[in-house]
C-alpha positions in Angstrom: 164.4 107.1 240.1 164.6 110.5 239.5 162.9 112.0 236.1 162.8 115.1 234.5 159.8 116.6 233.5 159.6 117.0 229.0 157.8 119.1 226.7 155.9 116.6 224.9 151.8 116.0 223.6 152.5 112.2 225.2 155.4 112.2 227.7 155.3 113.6 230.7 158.9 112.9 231.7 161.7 111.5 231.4 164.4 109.2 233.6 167.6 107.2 233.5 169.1 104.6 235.7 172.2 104.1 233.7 173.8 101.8 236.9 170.4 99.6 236.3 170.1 100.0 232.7 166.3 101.2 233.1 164.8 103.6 230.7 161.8 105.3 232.7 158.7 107.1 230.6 155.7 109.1 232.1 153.0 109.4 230.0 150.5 112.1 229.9 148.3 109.4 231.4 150.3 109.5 234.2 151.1 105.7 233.1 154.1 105.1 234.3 156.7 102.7 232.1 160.2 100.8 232.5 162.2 99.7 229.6 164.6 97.5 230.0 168.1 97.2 228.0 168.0 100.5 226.0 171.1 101.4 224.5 172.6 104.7 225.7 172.3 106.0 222.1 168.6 105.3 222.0 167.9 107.3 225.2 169.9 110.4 223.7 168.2 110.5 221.0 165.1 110.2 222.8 166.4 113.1 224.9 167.6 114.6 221.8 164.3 114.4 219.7 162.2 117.1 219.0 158.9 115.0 218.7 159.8 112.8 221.7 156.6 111.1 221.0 157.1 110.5 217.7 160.8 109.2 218.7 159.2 106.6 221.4 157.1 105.2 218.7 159.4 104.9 216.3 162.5 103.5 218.7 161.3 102.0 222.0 157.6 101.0 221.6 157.8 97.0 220.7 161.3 96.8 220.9 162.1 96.8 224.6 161.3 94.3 227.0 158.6 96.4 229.7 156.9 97.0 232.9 154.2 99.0 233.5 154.2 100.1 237.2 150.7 99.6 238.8 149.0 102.2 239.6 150.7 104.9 237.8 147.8 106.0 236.0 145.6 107.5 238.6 148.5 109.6 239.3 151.0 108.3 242.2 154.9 108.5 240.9 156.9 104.6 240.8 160.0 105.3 242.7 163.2 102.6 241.8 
């Protein structure tokens, strides 16, 4: 899955797989993320947001079914 890179303190980037329906967030971390069922509007506003941090906790965080892809943190990119 292709992301795009986001001027935020906690995500990295960004990416969509509207075909799958996968929401895809890098973390500063360099966690990487999969959220699962996100509406459309959800993921504009996320792209939208000017604290996109503060967005993810307030919209996404708890409310989306998730997979954290293993390994992610020590810097290697999941691919879909």
């Amino acid at each position: 899955m292709k992301t795009t890179s986001v001027q935020s303190s906690t995500l990295a980037a960004i990416g969509c797989d509207d075909a799958c329906g996968i929401l895809q967030l890098e973390f500063r971390s360099r966690a990487v993320y999969r959220y699962f069922g996100v509406p459309g509007l959800v993921v504009d506003a996320l792209w939208a947001a000017p604290s996109k941090g503060g967005y993810f906790n307030l919209a996404i965080r708890g409310r989306f079914r998730h997979l954290r892809i293993p390994g992610t943190e020590t810097g290697s990119r999941g691919e879909c």
